[in-house]
VOBA-1610 file (N, C-alpha, C; in pm, whole numbers, padded with zeros to 5 digits, always signed):
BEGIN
Unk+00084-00119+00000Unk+00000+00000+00000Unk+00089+00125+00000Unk+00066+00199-00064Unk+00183+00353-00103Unk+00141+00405+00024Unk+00220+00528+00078Unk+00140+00624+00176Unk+00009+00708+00124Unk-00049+00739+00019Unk-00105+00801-00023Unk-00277+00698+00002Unk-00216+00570-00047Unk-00352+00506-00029Unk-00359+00474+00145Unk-00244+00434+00184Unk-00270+00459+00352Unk-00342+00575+00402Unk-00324+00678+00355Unk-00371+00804+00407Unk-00509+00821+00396Unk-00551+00755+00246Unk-00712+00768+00227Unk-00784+00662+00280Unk-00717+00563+00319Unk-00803+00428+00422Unk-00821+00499+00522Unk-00717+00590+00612Unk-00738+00605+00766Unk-00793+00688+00707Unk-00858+00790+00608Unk-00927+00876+00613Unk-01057+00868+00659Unk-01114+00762+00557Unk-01221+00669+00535Unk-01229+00632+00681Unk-01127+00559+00715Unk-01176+00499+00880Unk-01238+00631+00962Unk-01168+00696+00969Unk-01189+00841+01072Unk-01367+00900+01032Unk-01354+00887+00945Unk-01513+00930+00899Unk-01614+00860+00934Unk-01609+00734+00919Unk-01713+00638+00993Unk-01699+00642+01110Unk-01565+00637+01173Unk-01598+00657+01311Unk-01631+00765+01404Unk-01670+00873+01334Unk-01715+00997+01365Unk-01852+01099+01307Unk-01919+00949+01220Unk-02020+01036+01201Unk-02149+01072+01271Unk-02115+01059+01423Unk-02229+01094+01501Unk-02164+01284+01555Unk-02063+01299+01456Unk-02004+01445+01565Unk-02077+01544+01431Unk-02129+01635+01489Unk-02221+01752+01408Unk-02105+01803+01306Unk-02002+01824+01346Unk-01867+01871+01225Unk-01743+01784+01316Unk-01698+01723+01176Unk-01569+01618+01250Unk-01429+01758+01245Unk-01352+01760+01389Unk-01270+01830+01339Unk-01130+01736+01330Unk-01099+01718+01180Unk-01023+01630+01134Unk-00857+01708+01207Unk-00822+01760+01243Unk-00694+01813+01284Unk-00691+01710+01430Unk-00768+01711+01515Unk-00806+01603+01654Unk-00814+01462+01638Unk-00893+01456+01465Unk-00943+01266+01458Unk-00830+01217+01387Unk-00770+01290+01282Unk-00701+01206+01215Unk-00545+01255+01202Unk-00554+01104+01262Unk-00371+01107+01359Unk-00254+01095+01280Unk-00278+01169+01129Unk-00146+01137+01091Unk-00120+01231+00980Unk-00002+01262+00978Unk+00075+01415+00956Unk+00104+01433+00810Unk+00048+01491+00709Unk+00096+01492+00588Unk+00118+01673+00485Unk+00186+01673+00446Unk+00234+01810+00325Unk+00161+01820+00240Unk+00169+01719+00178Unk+00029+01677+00058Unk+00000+01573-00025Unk-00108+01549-00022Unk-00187+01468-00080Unk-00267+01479-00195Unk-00290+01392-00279Unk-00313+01474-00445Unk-00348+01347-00523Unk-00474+01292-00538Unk-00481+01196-00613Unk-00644+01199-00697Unk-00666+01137-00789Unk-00760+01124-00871Unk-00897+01132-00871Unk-01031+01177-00854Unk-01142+01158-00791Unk-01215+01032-00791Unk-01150+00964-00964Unk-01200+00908-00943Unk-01161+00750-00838Unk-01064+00698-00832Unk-00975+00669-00743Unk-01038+00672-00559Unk-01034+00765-00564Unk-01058+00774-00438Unk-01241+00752-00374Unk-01303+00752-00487Unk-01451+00701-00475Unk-01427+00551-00519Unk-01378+00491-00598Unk-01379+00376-00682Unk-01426+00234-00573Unk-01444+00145-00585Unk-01484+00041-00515Unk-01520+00096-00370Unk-01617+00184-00414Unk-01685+00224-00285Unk-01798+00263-00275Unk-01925+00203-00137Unk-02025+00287-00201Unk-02087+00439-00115Unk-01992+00454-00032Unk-01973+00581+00018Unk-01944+00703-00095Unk-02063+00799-00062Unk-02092+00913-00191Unk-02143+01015-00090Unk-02092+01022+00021Unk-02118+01120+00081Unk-01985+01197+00216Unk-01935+01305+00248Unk-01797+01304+00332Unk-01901+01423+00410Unk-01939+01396+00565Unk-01981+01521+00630Unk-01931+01616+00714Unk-02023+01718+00758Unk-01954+01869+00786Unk-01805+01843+00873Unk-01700+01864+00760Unk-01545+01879+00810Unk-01488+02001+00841Unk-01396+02017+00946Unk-01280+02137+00912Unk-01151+02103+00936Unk-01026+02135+00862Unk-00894+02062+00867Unk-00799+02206+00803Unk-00713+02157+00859Unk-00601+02258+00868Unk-00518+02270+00734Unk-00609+02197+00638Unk-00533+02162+00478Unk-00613+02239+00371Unk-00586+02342+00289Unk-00598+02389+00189Unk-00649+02273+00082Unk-00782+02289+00018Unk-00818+02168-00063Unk-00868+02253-00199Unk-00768+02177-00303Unk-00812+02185-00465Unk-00890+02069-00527Unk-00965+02116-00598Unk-01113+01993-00654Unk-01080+02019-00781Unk-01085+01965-00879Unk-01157+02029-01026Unk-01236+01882-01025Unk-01372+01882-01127Unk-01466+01796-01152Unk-01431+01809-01319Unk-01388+01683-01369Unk-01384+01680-01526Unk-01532+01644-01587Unk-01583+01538-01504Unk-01680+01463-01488Unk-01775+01387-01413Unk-01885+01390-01442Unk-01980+01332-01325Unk-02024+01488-01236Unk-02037+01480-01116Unk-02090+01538-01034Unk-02095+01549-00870Unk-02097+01658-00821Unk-02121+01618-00686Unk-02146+01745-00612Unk-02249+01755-00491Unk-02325+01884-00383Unk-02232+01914-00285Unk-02196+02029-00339Unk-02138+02080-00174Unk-02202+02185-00104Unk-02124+02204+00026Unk-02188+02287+00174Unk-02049+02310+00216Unk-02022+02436+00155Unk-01902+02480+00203Unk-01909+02646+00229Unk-01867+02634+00396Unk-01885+02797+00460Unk-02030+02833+00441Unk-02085+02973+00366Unk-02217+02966+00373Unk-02244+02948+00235Unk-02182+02840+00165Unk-02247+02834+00017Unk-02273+02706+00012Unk-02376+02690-00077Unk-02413+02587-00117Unk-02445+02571-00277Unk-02382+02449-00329Unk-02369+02457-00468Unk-02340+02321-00531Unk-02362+02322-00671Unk-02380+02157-00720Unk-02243+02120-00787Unk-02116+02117-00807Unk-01951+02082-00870Unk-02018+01990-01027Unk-01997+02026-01131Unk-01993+01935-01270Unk-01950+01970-01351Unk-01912+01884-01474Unk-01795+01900-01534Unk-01747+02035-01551Unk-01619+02009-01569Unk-01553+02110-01528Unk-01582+02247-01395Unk-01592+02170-01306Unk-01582+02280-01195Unk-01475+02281-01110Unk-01422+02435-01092Unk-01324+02396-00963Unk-01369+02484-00888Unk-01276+02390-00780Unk-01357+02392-00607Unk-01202+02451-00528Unk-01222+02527-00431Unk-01111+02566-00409Unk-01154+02598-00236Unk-01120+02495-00136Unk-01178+02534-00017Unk-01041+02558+00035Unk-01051+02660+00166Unk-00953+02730+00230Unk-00988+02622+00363Unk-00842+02666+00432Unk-00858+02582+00549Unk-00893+02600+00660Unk-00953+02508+00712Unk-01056+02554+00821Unk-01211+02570+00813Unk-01210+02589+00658Unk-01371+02592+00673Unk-01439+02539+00628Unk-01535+02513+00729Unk-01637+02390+00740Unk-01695+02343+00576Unk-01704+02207+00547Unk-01713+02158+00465Unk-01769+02053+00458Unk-01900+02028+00379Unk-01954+01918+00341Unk-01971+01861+00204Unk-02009+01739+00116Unk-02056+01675+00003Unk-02094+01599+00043Unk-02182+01544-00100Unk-02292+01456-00096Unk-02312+01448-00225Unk-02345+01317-00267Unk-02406+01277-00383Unk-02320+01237-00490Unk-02147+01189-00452Unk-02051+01185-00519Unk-02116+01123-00651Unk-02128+01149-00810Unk-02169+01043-00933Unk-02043+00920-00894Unk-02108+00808-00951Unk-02052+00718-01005Unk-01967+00743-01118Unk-01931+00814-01193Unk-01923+00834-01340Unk-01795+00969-01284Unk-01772+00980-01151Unk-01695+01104-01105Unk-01583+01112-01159Unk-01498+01184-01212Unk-01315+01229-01270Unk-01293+01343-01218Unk-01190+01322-01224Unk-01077+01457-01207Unk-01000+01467-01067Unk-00993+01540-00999Unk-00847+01544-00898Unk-00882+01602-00801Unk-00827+01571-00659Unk-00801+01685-00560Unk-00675+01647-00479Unk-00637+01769-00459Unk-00524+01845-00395Unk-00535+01881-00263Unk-00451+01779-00128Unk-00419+01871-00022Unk-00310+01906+00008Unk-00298+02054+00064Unk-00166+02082+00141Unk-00212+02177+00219Unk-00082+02179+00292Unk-00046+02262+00410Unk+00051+02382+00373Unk+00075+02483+00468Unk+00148+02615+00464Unk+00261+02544+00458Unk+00266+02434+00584Unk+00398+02402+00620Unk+00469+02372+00513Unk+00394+02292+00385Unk+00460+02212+00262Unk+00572+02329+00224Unk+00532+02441+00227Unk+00607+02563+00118Unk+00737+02589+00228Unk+00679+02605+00350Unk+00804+02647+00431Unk+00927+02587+00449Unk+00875+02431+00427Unk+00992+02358+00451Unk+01108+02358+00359Unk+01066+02399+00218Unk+01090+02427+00093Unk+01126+02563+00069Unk+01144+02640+00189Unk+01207+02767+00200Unk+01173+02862+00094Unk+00985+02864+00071Unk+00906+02927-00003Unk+00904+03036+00098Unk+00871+03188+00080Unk+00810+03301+00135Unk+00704+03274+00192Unk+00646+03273+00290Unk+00481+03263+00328Unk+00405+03343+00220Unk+00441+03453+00185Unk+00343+03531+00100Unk+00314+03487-00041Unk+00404+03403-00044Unk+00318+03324-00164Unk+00236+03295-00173Unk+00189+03195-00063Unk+00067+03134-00004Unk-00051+03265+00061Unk+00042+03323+00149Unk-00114+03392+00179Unk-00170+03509+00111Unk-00106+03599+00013Unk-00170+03650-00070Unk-00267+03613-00142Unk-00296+03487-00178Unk-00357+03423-00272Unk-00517+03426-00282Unk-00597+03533-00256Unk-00707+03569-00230Unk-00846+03422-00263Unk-00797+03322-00343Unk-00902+03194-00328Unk-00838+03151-00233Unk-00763+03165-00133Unk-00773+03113+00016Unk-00841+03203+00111Unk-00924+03297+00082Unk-00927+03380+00164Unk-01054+03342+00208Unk-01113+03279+00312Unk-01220+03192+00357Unk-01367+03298+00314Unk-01356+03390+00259Unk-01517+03464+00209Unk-01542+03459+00122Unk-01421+03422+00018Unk-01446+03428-00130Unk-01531+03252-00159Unk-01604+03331-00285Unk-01699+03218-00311Unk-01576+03050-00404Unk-01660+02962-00328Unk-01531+02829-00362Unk-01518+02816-00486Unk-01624+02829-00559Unk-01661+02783-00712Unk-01671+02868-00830Unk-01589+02780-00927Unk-01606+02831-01087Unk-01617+02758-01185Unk-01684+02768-01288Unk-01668+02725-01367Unk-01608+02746-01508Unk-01542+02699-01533Unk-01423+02657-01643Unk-01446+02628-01782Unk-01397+02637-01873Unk-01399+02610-01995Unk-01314+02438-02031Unk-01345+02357-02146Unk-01317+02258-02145Unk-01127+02245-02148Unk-01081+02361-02215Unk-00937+02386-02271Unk-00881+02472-02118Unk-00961+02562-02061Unk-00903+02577-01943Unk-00851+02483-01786Unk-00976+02347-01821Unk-00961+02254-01729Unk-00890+02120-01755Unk-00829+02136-01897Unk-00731+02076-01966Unk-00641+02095-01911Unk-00596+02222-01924Unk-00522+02289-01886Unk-00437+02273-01700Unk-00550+02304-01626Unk-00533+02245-01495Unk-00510+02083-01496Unk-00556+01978-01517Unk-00544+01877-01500Unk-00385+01820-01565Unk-00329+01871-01664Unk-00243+01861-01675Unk-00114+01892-01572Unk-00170+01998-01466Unk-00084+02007-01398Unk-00116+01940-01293Unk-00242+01888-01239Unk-00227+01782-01158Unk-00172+01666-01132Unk-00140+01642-01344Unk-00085+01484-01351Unk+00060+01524-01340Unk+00079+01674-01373Unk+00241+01630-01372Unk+00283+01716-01221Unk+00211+01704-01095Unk+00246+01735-00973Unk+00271+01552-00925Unk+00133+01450-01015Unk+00162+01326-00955Unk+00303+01288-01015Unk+00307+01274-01127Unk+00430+01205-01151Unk+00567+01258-01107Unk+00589+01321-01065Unk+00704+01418-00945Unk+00661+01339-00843Unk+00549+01389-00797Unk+00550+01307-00647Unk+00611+01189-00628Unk+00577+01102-00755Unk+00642+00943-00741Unk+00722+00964-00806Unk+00831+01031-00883Unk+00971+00992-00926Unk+01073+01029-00829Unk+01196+00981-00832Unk+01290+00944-00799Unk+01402+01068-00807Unk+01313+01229-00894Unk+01417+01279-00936Unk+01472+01325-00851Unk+01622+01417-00883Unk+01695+01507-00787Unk+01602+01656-00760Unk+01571+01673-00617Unk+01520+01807-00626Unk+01350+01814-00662Unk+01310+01683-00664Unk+01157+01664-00670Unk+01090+01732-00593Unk+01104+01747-00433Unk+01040+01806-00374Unk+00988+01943-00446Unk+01118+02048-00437Unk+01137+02143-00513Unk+00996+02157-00575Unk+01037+02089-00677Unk+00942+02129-00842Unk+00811+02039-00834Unk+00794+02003-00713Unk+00626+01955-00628Unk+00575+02102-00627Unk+00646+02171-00538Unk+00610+02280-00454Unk+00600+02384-00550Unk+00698+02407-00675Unk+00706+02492-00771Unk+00564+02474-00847Unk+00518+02325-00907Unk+00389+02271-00966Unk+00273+02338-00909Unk+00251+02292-00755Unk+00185+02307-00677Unk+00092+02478-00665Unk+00229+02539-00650Unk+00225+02735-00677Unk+00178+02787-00803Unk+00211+02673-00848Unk+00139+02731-01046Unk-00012+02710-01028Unk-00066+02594-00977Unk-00187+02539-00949Unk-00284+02631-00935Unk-00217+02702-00782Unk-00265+02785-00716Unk-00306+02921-00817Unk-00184+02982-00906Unk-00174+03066-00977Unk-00265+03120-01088Unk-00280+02966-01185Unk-00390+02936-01234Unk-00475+02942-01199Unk-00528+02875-01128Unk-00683+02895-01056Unk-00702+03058-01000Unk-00613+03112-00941Unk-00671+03227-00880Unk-00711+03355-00973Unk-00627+03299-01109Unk-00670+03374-01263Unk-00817+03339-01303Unk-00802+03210-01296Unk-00930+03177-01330Unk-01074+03214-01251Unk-01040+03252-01119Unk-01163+03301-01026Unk-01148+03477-01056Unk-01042+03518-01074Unk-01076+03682-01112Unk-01097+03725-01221Unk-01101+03569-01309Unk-01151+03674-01439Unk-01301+03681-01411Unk-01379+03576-01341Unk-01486+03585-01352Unk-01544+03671-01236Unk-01462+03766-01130Unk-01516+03845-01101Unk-01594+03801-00918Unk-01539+03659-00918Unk-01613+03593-00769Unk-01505+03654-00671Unk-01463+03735-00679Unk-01397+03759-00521Unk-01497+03849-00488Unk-01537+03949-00529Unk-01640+04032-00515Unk-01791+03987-00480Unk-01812+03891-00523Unk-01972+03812-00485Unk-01950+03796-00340Unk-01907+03827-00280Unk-01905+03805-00131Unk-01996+03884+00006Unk-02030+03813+00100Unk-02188+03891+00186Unk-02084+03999+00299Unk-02214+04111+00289Unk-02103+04222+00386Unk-02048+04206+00451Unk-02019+04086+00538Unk-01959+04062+00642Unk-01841+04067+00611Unk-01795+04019+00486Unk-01616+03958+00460Unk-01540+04090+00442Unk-01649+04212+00447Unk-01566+04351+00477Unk-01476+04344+00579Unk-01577+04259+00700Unk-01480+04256+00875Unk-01373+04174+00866Unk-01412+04092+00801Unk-01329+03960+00797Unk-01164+04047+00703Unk-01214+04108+00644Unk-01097+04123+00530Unk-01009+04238+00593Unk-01055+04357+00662Unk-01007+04404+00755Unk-00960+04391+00888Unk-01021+04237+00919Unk-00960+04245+01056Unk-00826+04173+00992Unk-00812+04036+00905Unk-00697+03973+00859Unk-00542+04120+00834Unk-00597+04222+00791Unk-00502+04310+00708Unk-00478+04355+00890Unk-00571+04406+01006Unk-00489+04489+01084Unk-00414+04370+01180Unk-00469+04229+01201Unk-00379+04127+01209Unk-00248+04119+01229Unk-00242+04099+01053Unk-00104+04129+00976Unk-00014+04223+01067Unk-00106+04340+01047Unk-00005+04477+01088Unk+00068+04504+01270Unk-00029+04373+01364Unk-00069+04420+01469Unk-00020+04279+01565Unk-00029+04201+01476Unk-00023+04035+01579Unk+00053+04033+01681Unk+00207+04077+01663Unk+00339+04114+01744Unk+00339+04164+01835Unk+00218+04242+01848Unk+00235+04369+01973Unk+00065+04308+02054Unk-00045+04314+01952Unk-00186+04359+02026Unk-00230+04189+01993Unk-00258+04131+02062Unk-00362+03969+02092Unk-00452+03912+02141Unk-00512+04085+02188Unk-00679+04068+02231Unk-00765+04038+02145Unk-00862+04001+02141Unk-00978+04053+02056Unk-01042+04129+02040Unk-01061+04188+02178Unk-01071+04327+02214Unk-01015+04471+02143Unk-00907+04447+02116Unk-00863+04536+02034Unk-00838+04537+01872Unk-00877+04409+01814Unk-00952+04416+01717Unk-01043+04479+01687Unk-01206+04417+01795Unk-01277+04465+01785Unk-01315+04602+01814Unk-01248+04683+01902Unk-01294+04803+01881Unk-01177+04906+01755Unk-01085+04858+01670Unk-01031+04879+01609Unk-01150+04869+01506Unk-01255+04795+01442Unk-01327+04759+01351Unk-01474+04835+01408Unk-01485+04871+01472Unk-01583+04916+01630Unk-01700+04850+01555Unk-01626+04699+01615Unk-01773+04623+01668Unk-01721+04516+01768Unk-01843+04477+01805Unk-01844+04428+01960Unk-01710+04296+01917Unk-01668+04269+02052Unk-01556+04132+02051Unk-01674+03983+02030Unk-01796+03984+02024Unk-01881+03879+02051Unk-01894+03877+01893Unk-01987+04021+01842Unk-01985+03968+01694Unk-01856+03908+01638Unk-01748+03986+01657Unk-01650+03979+01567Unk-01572+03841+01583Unk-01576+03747+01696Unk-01571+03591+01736Unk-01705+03514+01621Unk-01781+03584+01662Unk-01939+03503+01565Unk-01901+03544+01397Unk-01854+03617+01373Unk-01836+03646+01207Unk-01703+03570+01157Unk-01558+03565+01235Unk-01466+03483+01216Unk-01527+03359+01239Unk-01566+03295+01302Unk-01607+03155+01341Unk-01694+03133+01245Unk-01810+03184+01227Unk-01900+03143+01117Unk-01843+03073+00954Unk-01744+03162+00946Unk-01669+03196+00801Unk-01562+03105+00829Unk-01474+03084+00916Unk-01368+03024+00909Unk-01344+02873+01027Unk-01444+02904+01104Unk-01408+02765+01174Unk-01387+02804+01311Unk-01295+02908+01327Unk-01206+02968+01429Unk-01224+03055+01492Unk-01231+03079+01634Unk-01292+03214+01676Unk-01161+03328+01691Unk-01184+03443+01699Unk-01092+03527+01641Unk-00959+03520+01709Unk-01006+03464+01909Unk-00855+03463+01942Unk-00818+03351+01886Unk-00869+03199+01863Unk-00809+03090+01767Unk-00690+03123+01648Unk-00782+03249+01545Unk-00677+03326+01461Unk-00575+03422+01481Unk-00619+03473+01564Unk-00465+03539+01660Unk-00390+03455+01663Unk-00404+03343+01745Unk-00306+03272+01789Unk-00225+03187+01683Unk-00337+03137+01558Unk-00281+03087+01444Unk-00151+03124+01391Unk-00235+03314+01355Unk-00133+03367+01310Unk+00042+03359+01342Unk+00028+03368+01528Unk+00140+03384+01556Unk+00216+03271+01533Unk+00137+03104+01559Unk+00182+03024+01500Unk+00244+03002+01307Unk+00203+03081+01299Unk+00271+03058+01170Unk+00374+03144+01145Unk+00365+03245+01171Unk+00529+03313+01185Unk+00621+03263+01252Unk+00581+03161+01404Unk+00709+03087+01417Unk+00708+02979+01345Unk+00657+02920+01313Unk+00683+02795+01207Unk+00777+02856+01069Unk+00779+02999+01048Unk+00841+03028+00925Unk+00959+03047+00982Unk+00972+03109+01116Unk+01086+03155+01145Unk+01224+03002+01277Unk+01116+02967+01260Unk+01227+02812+01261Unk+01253+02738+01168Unk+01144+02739+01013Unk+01191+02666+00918Unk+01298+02713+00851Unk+01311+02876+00851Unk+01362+02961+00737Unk+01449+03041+00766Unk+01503+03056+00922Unk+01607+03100+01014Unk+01687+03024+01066Unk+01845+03055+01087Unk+01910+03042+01182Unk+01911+03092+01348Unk+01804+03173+01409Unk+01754+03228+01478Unk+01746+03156+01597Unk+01780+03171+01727Unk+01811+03033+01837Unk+01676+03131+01891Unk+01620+02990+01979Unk+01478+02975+02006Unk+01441+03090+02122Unk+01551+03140+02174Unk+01544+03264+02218Unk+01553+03391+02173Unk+01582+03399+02041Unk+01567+03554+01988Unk+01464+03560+01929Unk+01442+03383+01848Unk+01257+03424+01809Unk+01154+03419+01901Unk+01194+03387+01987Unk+01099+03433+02142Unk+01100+03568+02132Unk+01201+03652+02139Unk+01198+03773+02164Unk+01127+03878+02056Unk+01199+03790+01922Unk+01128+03851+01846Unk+00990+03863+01821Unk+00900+03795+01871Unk+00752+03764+01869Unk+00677+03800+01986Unk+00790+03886+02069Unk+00712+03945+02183Unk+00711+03884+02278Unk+00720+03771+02342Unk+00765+03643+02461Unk+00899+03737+02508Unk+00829+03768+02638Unk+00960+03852+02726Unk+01035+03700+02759Unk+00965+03548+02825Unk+00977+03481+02863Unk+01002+03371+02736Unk+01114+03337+02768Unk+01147+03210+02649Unk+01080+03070+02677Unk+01054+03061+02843Unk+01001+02930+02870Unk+00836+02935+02860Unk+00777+03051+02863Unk+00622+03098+02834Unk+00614+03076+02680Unk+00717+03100+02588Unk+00716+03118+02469Unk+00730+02920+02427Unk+00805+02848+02481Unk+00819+02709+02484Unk+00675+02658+02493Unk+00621+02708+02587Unk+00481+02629+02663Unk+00376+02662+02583Unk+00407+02788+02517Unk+00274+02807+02407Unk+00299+02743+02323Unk+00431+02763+02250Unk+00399+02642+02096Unk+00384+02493+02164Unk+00381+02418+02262Unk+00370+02331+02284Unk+00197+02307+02304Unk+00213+02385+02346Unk+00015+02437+02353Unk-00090+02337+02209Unk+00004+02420+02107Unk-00056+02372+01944Unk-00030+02281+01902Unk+00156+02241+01911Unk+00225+02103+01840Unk+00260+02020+01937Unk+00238+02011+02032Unk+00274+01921+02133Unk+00395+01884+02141Unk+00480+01959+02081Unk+00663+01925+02107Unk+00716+02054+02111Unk+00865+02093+02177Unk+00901+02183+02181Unk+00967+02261+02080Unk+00928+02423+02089Unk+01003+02465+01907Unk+01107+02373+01865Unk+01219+02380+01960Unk+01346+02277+01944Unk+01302+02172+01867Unk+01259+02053+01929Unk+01216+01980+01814Unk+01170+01950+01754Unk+01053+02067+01738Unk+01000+02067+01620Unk+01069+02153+01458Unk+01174+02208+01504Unk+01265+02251+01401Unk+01344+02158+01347Unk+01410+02024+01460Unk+01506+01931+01439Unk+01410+01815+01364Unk+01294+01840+01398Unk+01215+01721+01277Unk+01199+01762+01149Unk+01201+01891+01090Unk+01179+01909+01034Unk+01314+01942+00889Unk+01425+01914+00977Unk+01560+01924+00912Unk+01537+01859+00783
//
C-alpha cells in the first residue's frame, strides 16, 4: 500500500468513526501528519459505495476540479452543485460538506499545508496573498473545457514528481503546486467571484489586514474589535462562522505561523525568536507552541531538518 492510499483508508476509517459528531474536526481525529496529498477523484470514490464526506474542518488547503460526473457541496455559507468542469477551491478551516458523489466522477483533488512551502524555504506570502484562500471568497467556478485541460495537466504532472525518484523533486512539487494555485486564482478573477461576497467579509478582510499589521504587539480581541468598532462577541461570531475559528483561535494561528516560518527559514536560536515575537519569557514562549504542536520549538525545528 503507497502512503497516499494509507492516508485515504485512515481517512475513510476516521469518517465512519465519527459520524455521530455535528462537524468532525479532522486536525483532533485524524492522527497522521501529511504536506500533501493529491490523487484522482475518481480513485478515491472507486470500489466504494460511500458518496457522501460530512460537515469537516482541517487545517489543509483543498483543490477539486470535476472533469466529470458530479457532486453537492456545503461549504462555509455556500451551497452549490460541482460538474464537469468545476473547480472547487476550499480554504482551510472551513467547514465543509458533500454529498451525492456520481458514479461516473473524474478529475483530482489536492491537499496541502502552509507548512509544505516552508519547509521548501518558499516566502509565506506566496501562499497567503492568494485571495481563493481567503475563507469569504466564493469556492466555485466554472471553467472552460481547454481551461480545465489545462489544470489537470498540472495535476498529472504534480503526480508524476511526487512518485519519481528525481533530484530536487520536492522542489518542483512545490514549484507545480504554486502554479496550481496561480492558475486557478486567474481563473476566479476573471470571472469576477472575489467580489460576490456577503457584507460581512468587509470585517473579515479588515480584521486579517490589521492582524497582519498588529499580531506582534496587540492579541486581544478586544482590540480588534474596537479597532473595527464592533463588539468582541460579533466579531468571534463572524470569524467563526466563516472560518471555523474564533478570532482569538486566529490570533493565535497567526502567531503560529510566523514561528513555524521563522524556525523553518532561520538560523535564529529559540530565544531571539521568542523575543522577536514578543515572549519577554522564552520558557512561556516554549509552553505556548507546545500548547498547538505538542513538542518543543526545538524539536520541532530538528524534525523538520
Amino acid at each position: 500500500m503507497s502512503p497516499d492510499e494509507f492516508l485515504l483508508s485512515e481517512f475513510k476509517k476516521v469518517l465512519l468513526k465519527n459520524t455521530h459528531e455535528k462537524i468532525i474536526n479532522l486536525d483532533d481525529t485524524f492522527g497522521h501528519d501529511f504536506d500533501l496529498y493529491i490523487e484522482r477523484a475518481e480513485n478515491i470514490f472507486n470500489d466504494t459505495d460511500v458518496r457522501a464526506i460530512p460537515p469537516n474542518r482541517w487545517s489543509y488547503h483543498r483543490m477539486i476540479l470535476v472533469n466529470e460526473g458530479s457532486v453537492d457541496f456545503m461549504t462555509g455559507i455556500y451551497k452549490f452543485s460541482a460538474q464537469k468542469n468545476t473547480l472547487v477551491v476550499i480554504p482551510a478551516r472551513v467547514i465543509t460538506s458533500s454529498k451525492n458523489w456520481s458514479h461516473d466522477i473524474r478529475g483530482y483533488l489536492a491537499l496541502f499545508k502552509l507548512d509544505f512551502f516552508l519547509q521548501n524555504n518558499f516566502p509565506r506570502q506566496c501562499i497567503e496573498n492568494k485571495k481563493i484562500l481567503n475563507p469569504t471568497a466564493r469556492p466555485y467556478v466554472s471553467v472552460t473545457e481547454e481551461q480545465a485541460e489545462e489544470i489537470a495537466h498540472v495535476f498529472e504532472a504534480i503526480m508524476r514528481e511526487k512518485e519519481s525518484a528525481g533530484k530536487n523533486k520536492d522542489e518542483l512539487v512545490v514549484l507545480k503546486v504554486l502554479e496550481l494555485l496561480i492558475l486557478n486564482e486567474r481563473l476566479f478573477e476573471h470571472q469576477n467571484n472575489f467580489d460576490d461576497t456577503p457584507p460581512s467579509s468587509s470585517v473579515i478582510k479588515k480584521f486579517i489586514e490589521l492582524l497582519d499589521e498588529n499580531y506582534l504587539k496587540k492579541r486581544s480581541v478586544s482590540f480588534y474589535a474596537a479597532q473595527l468598532s464592533v463588539h468582541p462577541n460579533y466579531l468571534n461570531a463572524v470569524i467563526k462562522k466563516h472560518t471555523g475559528l474564533t478570532a482569538k483561535e486566529t490570533i493565535q494561528n497567526r502567531l503560529m505561523l510566523e514561528t513555524k516560518y521563522l524556525l523553518h527559514s532561520t538560523n535564529l536560536s529559540i530565544k531571539e525568536i521568542s523575543s522577536q515575537l514578543g515572549f519577554n519569557d522564552p520558557n512561556y514562549f516554549t509552553s505556548f507552541f507546545k500548547q498547538f504542536e505538542n513538542i518543543s520549538p526545538a524539536n520541532y525545528r530538528s524534525s523538520k531538518v
